[in-house]
Jmol script that loads the backbone (N, CA, C; Angstrom):
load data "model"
ATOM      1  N   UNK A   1      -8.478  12.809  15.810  1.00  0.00           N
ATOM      2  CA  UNK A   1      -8.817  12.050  16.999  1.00  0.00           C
ATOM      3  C   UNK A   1      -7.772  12.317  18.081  1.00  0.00           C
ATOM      4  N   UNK A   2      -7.856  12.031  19.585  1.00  0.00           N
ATOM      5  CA  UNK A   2      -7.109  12.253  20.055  1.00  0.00           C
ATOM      6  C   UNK A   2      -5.887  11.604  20.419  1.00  0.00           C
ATOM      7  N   UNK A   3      -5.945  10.315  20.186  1.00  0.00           N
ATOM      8  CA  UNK A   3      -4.959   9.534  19.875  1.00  0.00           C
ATOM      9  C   UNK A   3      -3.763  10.259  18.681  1.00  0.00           C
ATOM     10  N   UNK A   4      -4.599  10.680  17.847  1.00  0.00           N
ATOM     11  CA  UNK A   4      -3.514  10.954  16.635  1.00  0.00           C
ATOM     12  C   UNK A   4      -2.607  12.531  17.185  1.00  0.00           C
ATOM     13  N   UNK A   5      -3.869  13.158  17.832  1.00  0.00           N
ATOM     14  CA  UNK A   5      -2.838  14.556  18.533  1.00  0.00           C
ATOM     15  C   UNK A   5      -2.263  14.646  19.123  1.00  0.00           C
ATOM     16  N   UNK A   6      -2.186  13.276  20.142  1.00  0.00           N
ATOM     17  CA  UNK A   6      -1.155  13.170  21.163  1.00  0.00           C
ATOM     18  C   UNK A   6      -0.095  12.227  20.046  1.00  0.00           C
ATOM     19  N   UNK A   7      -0.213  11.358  19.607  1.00  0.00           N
ATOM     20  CA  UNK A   7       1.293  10.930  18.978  1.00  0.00           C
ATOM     21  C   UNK A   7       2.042  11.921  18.070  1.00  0.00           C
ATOM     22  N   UNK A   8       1.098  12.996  17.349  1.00  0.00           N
ATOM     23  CA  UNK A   8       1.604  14.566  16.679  1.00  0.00           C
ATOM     24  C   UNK A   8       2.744  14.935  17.521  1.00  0.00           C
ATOM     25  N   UNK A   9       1.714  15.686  18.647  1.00  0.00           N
ATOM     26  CA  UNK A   9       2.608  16.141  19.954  1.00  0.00           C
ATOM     27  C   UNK A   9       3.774  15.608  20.530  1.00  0.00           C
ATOM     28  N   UNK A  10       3.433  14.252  20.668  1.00  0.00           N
ATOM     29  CA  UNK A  10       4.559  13.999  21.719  1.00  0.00           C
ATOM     30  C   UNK A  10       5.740  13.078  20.824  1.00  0.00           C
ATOM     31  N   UNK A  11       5.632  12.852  19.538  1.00  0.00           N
ATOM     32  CA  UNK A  11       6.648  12.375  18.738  1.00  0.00           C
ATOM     33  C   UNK A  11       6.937  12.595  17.498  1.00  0.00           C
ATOM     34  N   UNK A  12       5.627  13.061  16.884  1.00  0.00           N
ATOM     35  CA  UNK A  12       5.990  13.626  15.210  1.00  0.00           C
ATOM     36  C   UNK A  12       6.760  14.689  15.168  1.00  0.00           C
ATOM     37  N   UNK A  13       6.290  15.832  16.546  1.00  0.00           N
ATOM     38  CA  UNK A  13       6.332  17.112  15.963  1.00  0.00           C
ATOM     39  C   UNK A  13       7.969  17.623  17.280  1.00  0.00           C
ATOM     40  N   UNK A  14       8.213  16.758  17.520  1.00  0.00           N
ATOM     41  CA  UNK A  14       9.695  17.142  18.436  1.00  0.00           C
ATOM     42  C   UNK A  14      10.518  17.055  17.486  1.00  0.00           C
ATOM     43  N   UNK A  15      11.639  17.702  17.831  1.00  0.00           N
ATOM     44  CA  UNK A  15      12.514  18.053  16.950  1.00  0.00           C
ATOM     45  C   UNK A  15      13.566  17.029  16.922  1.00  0.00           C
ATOM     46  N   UNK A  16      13.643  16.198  17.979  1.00  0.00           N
ATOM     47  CA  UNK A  16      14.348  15.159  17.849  1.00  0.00           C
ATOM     48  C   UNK A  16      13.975  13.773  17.324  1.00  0.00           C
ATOM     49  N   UNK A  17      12.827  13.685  16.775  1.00  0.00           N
ATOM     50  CA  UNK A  17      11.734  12.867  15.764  1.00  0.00           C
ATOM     51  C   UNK A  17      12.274  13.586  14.520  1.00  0.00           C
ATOM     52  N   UNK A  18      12.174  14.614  14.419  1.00  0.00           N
ATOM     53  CA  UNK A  18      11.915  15.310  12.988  1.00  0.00           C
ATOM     54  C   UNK A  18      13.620  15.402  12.364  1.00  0.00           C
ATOM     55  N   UNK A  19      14.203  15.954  13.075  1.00  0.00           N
ATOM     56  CA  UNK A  19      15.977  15.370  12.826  1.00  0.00           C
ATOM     57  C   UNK A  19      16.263  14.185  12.062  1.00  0.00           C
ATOM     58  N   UNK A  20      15.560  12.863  13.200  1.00  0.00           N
ATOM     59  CA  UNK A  20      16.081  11.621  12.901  1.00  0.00           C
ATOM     60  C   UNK A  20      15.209  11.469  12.056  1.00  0.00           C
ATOM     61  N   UNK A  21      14.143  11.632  11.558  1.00  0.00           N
ATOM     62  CA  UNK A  21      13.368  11.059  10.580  1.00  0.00           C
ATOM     63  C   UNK A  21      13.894  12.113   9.226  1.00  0.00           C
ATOM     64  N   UNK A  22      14.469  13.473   8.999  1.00  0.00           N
ATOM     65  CA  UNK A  22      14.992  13.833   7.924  1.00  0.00           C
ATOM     66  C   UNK A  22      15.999  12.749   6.863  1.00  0.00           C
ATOM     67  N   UNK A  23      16.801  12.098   7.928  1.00  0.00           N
ATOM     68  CA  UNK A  23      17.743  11.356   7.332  1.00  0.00           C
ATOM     69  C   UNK A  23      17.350  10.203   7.208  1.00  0.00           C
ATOM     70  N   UNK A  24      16.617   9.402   7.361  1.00  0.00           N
ATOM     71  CA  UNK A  24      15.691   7.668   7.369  1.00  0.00           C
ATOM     72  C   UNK A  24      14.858   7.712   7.459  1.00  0.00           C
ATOM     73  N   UNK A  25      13.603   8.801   7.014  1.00  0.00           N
ATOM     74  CA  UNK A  25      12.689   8.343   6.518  1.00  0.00           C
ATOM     75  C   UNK A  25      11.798   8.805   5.555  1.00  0.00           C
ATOM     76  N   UNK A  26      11.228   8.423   4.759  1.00  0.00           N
ATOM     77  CA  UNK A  26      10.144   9.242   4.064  1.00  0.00           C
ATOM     78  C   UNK A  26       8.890   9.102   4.613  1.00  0.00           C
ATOM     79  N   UNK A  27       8.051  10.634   5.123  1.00  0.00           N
ATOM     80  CA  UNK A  27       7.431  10.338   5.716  1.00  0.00           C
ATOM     81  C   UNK A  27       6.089  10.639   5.076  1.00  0.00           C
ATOM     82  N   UNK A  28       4.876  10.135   5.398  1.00  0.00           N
ATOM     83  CA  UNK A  28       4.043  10.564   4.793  1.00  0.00           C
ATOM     84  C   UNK A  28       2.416  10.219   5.359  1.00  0.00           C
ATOM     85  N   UNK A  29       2.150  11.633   5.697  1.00  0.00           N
ATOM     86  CA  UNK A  29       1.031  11.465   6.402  1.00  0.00           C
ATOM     87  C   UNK A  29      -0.310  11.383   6.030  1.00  0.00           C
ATOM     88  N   UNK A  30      -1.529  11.003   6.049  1.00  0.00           N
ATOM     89  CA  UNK A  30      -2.801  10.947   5.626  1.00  0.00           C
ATOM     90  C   UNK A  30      -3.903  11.291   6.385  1.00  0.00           C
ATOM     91  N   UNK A  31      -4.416  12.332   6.613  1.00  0.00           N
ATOM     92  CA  UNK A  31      -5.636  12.886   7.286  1.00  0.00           C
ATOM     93  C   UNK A  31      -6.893  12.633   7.033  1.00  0.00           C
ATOM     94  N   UNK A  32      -7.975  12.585   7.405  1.00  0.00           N
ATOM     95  CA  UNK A  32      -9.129  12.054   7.940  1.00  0.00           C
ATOM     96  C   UNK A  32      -9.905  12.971   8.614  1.00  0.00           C
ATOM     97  N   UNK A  33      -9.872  14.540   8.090  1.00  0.00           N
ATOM     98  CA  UNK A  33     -10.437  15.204   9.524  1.00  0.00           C
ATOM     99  C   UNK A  33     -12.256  14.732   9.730  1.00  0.00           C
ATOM    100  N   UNK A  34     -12.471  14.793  10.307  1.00  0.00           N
ATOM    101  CA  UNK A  34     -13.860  14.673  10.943  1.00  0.00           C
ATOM    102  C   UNK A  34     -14.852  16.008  10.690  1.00  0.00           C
ATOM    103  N   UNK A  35     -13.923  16.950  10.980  1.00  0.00           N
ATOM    104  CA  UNK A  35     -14.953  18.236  11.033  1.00  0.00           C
ATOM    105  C   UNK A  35     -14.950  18.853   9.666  1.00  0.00           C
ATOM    106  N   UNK A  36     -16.229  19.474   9.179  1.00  0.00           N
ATOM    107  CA  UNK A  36     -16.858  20.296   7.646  1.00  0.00           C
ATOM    108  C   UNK A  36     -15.699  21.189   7.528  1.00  0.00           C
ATOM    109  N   UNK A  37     -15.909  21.943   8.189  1.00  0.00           N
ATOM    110  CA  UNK A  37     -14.579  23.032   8.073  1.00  0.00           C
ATOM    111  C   UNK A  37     -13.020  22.467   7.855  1.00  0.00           C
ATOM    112  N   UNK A  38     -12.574  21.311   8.096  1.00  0.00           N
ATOM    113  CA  UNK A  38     -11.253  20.820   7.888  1.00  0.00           C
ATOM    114  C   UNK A  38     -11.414  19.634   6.915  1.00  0.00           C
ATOM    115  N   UNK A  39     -12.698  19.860   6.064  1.00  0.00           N
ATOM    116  CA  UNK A  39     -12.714  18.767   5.113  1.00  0.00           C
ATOM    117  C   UNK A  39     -11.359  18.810   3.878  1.00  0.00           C
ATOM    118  N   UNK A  40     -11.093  17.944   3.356  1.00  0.00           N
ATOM    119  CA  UNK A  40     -10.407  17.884   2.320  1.00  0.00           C
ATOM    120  C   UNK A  40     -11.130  18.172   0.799  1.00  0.00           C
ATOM    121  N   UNK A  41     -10.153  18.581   0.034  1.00  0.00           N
ATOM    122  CA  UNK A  41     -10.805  18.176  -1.628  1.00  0.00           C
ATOM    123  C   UNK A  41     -11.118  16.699  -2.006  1.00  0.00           C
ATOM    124  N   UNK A  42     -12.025  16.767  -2.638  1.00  0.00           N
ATOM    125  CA  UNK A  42     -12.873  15.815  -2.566  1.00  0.00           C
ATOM    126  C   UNK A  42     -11.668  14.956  -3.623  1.00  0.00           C
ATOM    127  N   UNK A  43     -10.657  14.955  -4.598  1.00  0.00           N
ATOM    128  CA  UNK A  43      -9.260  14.526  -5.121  1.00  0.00           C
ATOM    129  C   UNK A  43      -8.389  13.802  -3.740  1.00  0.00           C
ATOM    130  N   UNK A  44      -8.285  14.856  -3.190  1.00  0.00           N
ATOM    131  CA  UNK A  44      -7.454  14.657  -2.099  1.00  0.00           C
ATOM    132  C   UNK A  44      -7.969  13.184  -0.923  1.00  0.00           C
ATOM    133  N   UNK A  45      -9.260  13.419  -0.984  1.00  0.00           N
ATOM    134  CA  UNK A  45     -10.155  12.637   0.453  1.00  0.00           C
ATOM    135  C   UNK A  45      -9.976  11.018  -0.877  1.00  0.00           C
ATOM    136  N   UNK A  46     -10.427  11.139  -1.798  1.00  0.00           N
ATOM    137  CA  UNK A  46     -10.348   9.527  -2.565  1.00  0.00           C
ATOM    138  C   UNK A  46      -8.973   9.292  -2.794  1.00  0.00           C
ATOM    139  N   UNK A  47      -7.836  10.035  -2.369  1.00  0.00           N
ATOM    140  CA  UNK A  47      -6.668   9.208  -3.018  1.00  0.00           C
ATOM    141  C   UNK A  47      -6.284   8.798  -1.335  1.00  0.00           C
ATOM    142  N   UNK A  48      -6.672   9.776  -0.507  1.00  0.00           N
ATOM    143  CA  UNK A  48      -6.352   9.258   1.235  1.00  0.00           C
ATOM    144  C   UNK A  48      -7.494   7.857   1.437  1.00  0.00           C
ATOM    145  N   UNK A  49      -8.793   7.739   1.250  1.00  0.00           N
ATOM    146  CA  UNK A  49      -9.082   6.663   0.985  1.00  0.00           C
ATOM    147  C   UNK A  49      -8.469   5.394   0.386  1.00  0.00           C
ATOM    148  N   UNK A  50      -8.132   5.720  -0.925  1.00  0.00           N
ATOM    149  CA  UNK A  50      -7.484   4.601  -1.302  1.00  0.00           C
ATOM    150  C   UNK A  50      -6.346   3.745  -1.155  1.00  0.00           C
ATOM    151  N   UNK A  51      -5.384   4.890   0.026  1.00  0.00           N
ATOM    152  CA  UNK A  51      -4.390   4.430   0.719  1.00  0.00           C
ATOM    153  C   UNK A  51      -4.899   3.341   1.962  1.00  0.00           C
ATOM    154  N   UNK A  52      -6.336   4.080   2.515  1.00  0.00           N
ATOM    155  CA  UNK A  52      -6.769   3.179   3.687  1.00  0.00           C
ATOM    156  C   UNK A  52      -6.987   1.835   3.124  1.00  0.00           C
ATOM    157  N   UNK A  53      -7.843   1.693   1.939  1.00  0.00           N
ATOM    158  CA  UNK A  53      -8.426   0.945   2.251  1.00  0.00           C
ATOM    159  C   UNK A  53      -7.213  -0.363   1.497  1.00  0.00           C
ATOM    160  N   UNK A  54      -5.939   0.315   0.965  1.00  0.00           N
ATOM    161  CA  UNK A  54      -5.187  -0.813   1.218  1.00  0.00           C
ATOM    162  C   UNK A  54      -4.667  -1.045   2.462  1.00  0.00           C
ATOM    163  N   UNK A  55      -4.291   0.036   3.078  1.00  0.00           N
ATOM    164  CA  UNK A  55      -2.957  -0.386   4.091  1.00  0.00           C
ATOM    165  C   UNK A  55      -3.533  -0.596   5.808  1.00  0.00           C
ATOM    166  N   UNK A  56      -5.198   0.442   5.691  1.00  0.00           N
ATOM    167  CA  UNK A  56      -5.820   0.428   6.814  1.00  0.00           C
ATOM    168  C   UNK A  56      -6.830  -0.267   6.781  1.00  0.00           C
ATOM    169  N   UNK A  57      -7.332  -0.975   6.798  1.00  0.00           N
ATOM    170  CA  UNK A  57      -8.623  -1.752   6.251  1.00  0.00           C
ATOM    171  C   UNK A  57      -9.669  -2.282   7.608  1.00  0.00           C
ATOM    172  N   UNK A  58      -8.739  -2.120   8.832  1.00  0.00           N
ATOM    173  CA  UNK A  58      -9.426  -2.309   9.915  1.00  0.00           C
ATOM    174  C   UNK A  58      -9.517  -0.593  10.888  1.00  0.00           C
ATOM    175  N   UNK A  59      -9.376   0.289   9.847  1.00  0.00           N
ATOM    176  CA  UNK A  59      -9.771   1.486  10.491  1.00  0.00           C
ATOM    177  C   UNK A  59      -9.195   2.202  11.597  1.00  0.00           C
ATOM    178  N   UNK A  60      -8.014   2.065  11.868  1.00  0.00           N
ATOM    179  CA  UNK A  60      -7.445   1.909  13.413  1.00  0.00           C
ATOM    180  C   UNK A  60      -6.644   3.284  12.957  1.00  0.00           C
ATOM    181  N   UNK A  61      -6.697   4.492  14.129  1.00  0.00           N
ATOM    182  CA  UNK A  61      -6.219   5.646  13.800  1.00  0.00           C
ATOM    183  C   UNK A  61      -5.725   5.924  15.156  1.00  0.00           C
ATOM    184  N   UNK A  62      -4.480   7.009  15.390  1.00  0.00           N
ATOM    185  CA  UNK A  62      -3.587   6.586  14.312  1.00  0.00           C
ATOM    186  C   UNK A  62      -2.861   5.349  13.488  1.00  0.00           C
ATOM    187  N   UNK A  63      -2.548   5.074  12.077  1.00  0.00           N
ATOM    188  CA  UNK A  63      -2.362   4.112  11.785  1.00  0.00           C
ATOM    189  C   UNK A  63      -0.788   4.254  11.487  1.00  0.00           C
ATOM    190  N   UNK A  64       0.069   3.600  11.740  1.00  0.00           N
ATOM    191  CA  UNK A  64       1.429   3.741  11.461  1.00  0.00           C
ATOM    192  C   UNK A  64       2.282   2.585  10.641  1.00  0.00           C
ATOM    193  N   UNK A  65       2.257   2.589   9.065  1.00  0.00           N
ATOM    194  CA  UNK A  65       3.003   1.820   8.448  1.00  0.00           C
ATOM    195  C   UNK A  65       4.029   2.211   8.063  1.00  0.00           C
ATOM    196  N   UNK A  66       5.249   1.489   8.204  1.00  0.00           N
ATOM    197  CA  UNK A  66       6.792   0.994   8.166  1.00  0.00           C
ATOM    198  C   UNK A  66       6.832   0.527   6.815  1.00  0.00           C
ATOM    199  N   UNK A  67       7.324   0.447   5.371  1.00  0.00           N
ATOM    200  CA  UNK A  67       7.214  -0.268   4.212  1.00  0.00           C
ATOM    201  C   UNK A  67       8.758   0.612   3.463  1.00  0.00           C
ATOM    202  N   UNK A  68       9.003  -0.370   2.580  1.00  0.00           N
ATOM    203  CA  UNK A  68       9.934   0.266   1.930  1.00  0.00           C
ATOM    204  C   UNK A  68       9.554   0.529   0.325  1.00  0.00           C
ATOM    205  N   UNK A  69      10.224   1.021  -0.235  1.00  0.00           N
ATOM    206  CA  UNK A  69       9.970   2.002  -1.783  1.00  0.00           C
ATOM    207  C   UNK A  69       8.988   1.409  -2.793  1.00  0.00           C
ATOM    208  N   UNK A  70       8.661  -0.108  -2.663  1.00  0.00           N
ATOM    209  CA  UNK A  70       8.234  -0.774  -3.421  1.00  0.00           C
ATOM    210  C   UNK A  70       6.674  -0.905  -2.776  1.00  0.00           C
ATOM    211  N   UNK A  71       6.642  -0.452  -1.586  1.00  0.00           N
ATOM    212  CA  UNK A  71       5.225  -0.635  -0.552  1.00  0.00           C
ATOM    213  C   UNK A  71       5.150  -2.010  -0.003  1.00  0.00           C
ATOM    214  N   UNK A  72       6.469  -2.488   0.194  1.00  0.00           N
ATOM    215  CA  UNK A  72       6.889  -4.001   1.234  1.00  0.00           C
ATOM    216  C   UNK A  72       6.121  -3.421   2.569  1.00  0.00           C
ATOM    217  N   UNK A  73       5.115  -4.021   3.246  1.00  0.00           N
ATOM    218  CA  UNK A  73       4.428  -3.276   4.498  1.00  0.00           C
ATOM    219  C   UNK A  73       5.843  -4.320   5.330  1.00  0.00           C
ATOM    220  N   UNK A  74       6.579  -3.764   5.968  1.00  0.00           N
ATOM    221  CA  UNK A  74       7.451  -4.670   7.155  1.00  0.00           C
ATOM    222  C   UNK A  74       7.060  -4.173   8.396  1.00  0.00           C
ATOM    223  N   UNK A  75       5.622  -3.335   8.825  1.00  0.00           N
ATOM    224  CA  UNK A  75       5.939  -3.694  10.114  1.00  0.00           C
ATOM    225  C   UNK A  75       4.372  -2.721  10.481  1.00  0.00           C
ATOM    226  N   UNK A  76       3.578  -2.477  11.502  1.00  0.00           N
ATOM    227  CA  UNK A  76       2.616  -1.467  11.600  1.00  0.00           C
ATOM    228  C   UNK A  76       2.138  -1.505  12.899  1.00  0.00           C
ATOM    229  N   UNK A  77       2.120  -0.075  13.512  1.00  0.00           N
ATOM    230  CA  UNK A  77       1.845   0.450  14.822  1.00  0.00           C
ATOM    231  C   UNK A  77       0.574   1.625  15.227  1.00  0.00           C
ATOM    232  N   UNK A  78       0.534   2.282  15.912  1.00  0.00           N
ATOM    233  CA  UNK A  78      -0.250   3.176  16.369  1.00  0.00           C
ATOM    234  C   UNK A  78       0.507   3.456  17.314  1.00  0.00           C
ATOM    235  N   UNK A  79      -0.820   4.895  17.830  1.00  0.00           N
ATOM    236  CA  UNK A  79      -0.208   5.944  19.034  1.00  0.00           C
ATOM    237  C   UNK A  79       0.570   4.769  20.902  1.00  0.00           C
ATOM    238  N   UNK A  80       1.939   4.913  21.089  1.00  0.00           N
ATOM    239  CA  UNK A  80       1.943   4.324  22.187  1.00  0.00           C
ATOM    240  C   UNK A  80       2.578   5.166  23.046  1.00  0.00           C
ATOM    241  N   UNK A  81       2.625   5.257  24.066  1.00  0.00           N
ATOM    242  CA  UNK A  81       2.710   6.536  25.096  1.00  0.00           C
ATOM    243  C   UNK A  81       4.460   6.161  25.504  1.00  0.00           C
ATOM    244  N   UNK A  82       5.481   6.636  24.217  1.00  0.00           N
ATOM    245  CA  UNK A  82       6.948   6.610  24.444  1.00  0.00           C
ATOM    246  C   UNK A  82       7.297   7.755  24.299  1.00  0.00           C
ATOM    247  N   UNK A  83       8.413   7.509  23.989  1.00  0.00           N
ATOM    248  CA  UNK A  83       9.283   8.896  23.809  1.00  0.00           C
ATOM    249  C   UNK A  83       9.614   9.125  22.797  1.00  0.00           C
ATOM    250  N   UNK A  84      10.285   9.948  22.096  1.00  0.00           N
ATOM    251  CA  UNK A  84      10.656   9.782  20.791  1.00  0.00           C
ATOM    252  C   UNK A  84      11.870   8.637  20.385  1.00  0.00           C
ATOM    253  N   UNK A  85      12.650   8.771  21.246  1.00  0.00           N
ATOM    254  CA  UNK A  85      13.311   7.894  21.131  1.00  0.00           C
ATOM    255  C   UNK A  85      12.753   6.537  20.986  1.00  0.00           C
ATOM    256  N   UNK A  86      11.967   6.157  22.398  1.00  0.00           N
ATOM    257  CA  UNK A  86      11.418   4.787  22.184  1.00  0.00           C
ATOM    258  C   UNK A  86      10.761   4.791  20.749  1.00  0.00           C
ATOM    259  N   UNK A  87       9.837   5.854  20.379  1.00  0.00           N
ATOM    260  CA  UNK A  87       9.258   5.334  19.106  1.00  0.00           C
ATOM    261  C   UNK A  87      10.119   5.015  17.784  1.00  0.00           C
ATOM    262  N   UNK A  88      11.046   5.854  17.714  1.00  0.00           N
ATOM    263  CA  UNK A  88      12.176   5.694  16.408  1.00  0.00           C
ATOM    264  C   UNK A  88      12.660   4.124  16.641  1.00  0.00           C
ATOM    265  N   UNK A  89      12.953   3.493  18.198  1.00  0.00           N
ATOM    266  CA  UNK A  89      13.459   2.088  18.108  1.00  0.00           C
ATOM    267  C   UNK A  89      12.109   1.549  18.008  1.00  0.00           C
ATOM    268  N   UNK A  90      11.298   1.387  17.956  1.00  0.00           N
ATOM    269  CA  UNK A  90      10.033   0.364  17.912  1.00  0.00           C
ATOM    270  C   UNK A  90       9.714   0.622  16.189  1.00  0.00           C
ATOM    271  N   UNK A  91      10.081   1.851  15.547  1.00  0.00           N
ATOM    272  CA  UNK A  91       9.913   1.766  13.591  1.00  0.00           C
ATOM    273  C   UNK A  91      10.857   1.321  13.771  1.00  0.00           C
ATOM    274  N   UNK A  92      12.302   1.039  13.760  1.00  0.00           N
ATOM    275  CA  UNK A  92      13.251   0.485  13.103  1.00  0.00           C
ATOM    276  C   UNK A  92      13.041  -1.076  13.567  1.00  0.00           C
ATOM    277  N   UNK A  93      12.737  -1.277  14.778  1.00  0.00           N
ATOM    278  CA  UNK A  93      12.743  -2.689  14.952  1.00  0.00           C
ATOM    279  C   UNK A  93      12.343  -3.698  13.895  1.00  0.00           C
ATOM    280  N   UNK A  94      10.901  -3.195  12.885  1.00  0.00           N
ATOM    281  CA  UNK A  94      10.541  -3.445  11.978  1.00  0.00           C
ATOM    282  C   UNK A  94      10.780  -3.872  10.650  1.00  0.00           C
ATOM    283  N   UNK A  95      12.207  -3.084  10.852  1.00  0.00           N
ATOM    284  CA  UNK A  95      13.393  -3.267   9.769  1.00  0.00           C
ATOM    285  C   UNK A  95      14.185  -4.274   9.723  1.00  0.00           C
ATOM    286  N   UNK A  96      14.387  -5.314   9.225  1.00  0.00           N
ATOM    287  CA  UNK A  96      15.144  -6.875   9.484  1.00  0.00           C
ATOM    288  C   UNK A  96      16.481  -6.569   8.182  1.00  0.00           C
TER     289      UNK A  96
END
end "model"
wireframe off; spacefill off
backbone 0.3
color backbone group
């Protein structure tokens, strides 16, 4: 979707996202493509399901959960038109 290519673009995939997230975070992404040709294995598409339909359940893409090792959800966002910076302080804010 295009929401999700612009938060790719303008914060996953900078290098100053990808730096700071080497050292604090584990990251882990879940796809959804839409189109036949970028379908998933059909393994792959039910275990990305089964992540939604705990953590996403109102469908909202991009979906952005904050949780720690145990799957504590502390905090959840989507695409917002910052910087990288702003976005790294708006996940940590999440963090108490």
């Amino acid at each position: 979707c295009a929401p999700c290519i612009k938060l790719d673009r303008s914060v996953w995939s900078t290098n100053e996202f990808k730096d700071y997230a080497k050292e604090h975070y584990v990251m882990l992404q879940v796809d959804f493509p839409r189109r036949k040709s970028n379908a998933l294995p059909k393994e792959q598409l039910n275990k990305n399901k089964a992540l939604a339909e705990k953590y996403n359940r109102q469908g909202i893409f991009p979906f952005v959960v904050v949780m720690n090792a145990d799957g504590k959800v502390y905090g959840e966002t989507s695409y917002k038109k910052l910087s990288p910076k702003e976005y790294i302080a708006e996940l940590n804010s999440f963090i108490k």
